[in-house]
C-alpha positions in Angstrom: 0.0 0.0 0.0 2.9 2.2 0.6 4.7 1.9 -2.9 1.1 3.1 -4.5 1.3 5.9 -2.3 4.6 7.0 -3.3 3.8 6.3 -6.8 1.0 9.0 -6.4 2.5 11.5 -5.1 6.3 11.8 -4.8 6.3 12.7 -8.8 4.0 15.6 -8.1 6.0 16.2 -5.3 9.4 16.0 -6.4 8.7 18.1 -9.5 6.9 21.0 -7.6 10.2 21.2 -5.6 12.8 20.7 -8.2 11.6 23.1 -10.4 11.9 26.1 -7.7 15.3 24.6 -6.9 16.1 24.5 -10.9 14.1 26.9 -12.4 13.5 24.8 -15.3 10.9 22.0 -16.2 13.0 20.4 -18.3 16.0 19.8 -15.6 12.9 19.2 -12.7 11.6 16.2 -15.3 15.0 15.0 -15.5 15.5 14.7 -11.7 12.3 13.1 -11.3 12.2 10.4 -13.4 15.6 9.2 -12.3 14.4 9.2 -8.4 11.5 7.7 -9.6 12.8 5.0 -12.2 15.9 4.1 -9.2 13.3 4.0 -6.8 10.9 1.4 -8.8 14.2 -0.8 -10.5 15.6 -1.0 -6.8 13.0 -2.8 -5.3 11.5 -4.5 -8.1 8.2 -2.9 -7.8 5.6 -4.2 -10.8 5.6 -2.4 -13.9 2.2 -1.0 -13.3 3.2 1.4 -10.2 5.3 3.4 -13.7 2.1 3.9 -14.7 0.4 4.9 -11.8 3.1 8.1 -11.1 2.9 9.2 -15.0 -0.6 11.2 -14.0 0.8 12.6 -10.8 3.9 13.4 -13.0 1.9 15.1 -15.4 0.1 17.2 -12.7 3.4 18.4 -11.4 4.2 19.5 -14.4 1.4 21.4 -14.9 1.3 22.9 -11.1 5.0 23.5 -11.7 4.7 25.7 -14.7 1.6 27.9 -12.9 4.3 28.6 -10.5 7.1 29.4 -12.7 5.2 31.9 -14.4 4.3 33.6 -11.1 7.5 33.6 -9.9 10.4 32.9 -12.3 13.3 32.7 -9.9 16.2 34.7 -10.2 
């Protein structure tokens, strides 16, 4: 029950923070999907969990670019 958990929401977490760390989407996807793709090869979690963080992924994204536009860094 856990790993579903953290297949929800640390993408939509991890991208939301990168990006004010990084100020770009592009390097915030990066750093994601390697956390995310080490975390699920480690421990030989099924397939399907990939699929399960690719919406909360997506959502990051999108709350991530809302707040780069309303604050852009430096």
């Amino acid at each position: 029950m856990s790993e579903i958990l953290l297949a929800l929401f640390a993408p939509f977490l991890l991208m939301v923070i990168t990006t004010r760390v990084t100020f770009s989407l592009v390097g915030a996807s990066i750093v994601t999907w390697m956390v995310i793709l080490s975390v699920i090869s480690v421990y030989d979690k099924p397939w399907w969990l990939l699929l399960l963080a690719i919406p909360s992924f997506a959502a990051g994204v999108l709350i991530a670019k809302k707040v780069l536009i309303k604050r852009p860094g430096m």
